[in-house]
Each structure stands twice: as structure tokens, then as C-alpha cells.
C-alpha positions in Angstrom: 0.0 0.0 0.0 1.2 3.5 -0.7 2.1 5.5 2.6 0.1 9.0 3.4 3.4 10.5 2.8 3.5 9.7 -0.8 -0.4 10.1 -1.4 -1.3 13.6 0.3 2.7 14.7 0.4 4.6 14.1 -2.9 1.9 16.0 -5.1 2.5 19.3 -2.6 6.1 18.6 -3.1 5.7 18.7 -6.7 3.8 21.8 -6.6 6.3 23.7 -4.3 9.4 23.0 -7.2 7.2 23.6 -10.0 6.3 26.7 -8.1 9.8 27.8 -8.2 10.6 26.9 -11.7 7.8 29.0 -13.1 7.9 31.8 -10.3 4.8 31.2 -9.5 2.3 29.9 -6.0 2.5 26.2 -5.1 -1.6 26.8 -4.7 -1.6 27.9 -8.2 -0.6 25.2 -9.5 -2.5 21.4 -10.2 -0.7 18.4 -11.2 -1.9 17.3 -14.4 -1.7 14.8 -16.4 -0.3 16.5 -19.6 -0.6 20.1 -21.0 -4.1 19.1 -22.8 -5.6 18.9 -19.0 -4.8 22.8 -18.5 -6.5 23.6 -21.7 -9.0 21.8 -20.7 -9.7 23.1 -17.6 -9.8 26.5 -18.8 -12.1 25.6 -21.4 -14.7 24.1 -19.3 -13.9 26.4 -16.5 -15.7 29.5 -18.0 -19.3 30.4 -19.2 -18.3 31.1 -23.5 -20.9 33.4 -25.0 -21.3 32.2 -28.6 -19.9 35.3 -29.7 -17.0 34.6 -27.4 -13.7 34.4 -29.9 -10.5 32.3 -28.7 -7.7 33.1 -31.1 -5.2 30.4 -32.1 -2.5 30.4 -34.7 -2.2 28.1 -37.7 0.3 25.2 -37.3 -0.2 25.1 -33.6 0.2 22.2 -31.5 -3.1 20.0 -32.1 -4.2 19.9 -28.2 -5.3 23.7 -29.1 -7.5 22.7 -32.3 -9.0 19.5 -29.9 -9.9 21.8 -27.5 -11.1 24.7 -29.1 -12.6 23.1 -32.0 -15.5 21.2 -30.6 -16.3 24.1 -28.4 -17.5 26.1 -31.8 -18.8 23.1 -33.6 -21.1 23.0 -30.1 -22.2 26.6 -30.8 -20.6 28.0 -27.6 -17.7 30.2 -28.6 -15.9 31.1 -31.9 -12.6 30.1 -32.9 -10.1 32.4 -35.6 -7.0 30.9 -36.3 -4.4 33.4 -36.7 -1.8 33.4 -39.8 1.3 34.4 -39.6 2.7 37.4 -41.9 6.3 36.1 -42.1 7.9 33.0 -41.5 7.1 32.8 -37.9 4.2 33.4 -35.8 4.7 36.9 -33.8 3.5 39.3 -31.4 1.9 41.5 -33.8 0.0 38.7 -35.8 -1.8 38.1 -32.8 -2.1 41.9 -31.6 -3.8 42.4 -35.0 -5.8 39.9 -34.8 -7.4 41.1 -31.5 -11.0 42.3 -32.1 -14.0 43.3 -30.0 -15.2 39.5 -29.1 -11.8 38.2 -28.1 -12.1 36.6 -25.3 -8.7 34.1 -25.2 -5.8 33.6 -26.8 -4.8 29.9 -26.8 -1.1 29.5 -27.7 2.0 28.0 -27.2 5.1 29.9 -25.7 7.6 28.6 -27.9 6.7 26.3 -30.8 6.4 23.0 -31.4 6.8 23.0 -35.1 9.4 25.8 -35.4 10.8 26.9 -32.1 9.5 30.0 -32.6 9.0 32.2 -29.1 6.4 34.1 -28.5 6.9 37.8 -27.0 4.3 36.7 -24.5 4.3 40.0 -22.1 3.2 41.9 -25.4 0.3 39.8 -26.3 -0.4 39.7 -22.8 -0.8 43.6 -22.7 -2.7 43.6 -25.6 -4.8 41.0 -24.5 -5.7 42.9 -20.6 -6.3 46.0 -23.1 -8.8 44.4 -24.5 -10.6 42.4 -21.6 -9.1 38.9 -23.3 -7.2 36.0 -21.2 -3.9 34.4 -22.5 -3.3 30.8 -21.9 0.4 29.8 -22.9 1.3 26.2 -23.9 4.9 26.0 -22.4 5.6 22.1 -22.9 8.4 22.9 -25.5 10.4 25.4 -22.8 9.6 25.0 -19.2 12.4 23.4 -17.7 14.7 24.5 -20.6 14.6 28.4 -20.1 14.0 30.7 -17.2 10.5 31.2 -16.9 8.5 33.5 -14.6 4.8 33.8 -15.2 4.8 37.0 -13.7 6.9 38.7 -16.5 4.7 36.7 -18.8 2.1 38.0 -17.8 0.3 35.2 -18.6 -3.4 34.1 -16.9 -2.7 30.6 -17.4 0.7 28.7 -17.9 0.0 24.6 -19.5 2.4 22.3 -20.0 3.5 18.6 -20.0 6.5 16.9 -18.1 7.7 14.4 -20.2 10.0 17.0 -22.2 12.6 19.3 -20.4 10.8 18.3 -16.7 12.0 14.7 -17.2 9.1 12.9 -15.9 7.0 9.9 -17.0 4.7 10.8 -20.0 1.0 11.2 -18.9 2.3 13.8 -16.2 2.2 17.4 -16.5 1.1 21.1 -14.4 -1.4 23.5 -14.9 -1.4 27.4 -13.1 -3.3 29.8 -13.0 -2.9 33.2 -11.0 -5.5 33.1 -8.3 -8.1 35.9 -9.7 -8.2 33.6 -12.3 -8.8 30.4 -9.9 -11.3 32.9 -8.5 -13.1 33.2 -11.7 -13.5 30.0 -12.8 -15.8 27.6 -12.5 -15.7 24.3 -10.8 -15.7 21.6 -13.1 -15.4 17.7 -12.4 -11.6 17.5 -10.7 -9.4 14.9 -9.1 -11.0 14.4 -5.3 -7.4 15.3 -4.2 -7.2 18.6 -5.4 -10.0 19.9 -3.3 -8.6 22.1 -0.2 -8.1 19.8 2.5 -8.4 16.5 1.3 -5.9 15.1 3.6 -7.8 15.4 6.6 
């Protein structure tokens, strides 16, 4: 049998040194298991007007299109997939992009396809600006680069561990800065993420 120690302890461990990695709260942060689980949660974690938008830029990882995807196909939210102007994806493709029913932009921090990086604090600007959220996807960095989601700017950091964290695939984090925890909705959730669980 597994000791309490490992069951209620190692996952708060885990939190604590992701919370340092990413310069973030250990309470912001869930264990996941894989970046698809934060974009998920922040998808169902929110009431989507059907005039809602959720940008997301062409030749993006696929967890973005499986998540965002069946939302507008369900009539709850519209998705615009950004192109990029140049070569890479930047800043300003996005920034132009921003319109009056933007609501999220969904996109990675660096790329999986190119290894483009994202000037994320800009788009974050733009995005508060305009009453939008940015979710990054940072499964192709965190771990490799210094990271802090406070210079981001970022509302919600995704990623999963199997890359640059060296852990088991199937693993991964999810954060979110606490307005944003505040915010959201509480959707089904592993019983051992609810405050208190170990007693």
C-alpha cells in the first residue's frame, strides 16, 4: 500500500518546485496529467458566449485545435485561427488579430513545429487591453529556459512533463494566478485537489 506520505505529500512537493521553476504559487498550480488537461480546464472552466472568440494560430500544436474546436462546432464560442505574416508566428500577428469579441488567446510559448518564441508579455498587454485571457502552452520550454509567469504576464501557464521536466509521460502542471482560480468555474476535478483533502 502506498504510505500518506507519498499520497497527500509528494503531489505538494511537486507543486512547491514547479512553483519555483515557473515563479509562480505552489496553490496555483495542479498536477496534471499533460498540457491538454490545462486547456481543458480552462475551457470548461468558464461560461463562452457564442460570440465569445478564442484566437489560435495556424500550425499550432493539435491539443489547441481538440480543445477549441468542438467548443465552436457546439455553438458555444468562436474560434479564428491566426496566420502568420512572415515566417514565424509573432507578437503583432496576434495583436492584429485582436477584435471586439476576443475573449482568449490559446497559444503556445515557444513552438512545437518551429521553435519560434512568443513575446508573450506583449500579447499579454494587448490582450488585458482588451478584456481577453492568455493561456500559454509551455511544454516545449519550461524546464529548458528561465521562466516566470509574472513577467509573462500570462493568466494561465499549460504544460507537460515528459520534455525538459524529465518525468513519466502522462504527467504534467497547470497554473493559473488566483483571480483567475477565482473566476473560474468548478468543473469535475481529481478528489485530491479539493482544499483539504488530507484530513
Amino acid at each position: 500500500t502506498m504510505s500518506d506520505e507519498i499520497n497527500f505529500e509528494l503531489p505538494n512537493r511537486v507543486r512547491a518546485s514547479l512553483a519555483k521553476l515557473i515563479g509562480g504559487r505552489a496553490e496555483e498550480i495542479a498536477v496534471t496529467t499533460g498540457a491538454s488537461s490545462g486547456l481543458a480546464a480552462v475551457a470548461n472552466g468558464f461560461e463562452w458566449n457564442p460570440a465569445d472568440e478564442v484566437l489560435i494560430a495556424r500550425g499550432e500544436f493539435p491539443a489547441h485545435f481538440t480543445t477549441w474546436l468542438p467548443m465552436q462546432a457546439a455553438g458555444r464560442l468562436k474560434v479564428r485561427v491566426v496566420e502568420p505574416r512572415g515566417r514565424f508566428l509573432t507578437a503583432d500577428d496576434f495583436l492584429s488579430a485582436i477584435g471586439p469579441h476576443t475573449k482568449l488567446i490559446s497559444t503556445s510559448l515557444v513552438r512545437f513545429d518551429d521553435c519560434a518564441r512568443l513575446d508573450a508579455a506583449k500579447v499579454a498587454r494587448a490582450c488585458h487591453d482588451a478584456g481577453a485571457l492568455l493561456l500559454l502552452d509551455a511544454a516545449q520550454c519550461v524546464g529548458a529556459m528561465p521562466m516566470d509567469v509574472q513577467t509573462l504576464g500570462a493568466d494561465f501557464l499549460t504544460a507537460s512533463g515528459y520534455m525538459w521536466l524529465l518525468s513519466p509521460y502522462g504527467t504534467g502542471f497547470f497554473w493559473a494566478r488566483t483571480e483567475m482560480i477565482e473566476r473560474m468555474r468548478a468543473t469535475p476535478f481529481y478528489w485530491m485537489a479539493l482544499e483539504n483533502a488530507a484530513q
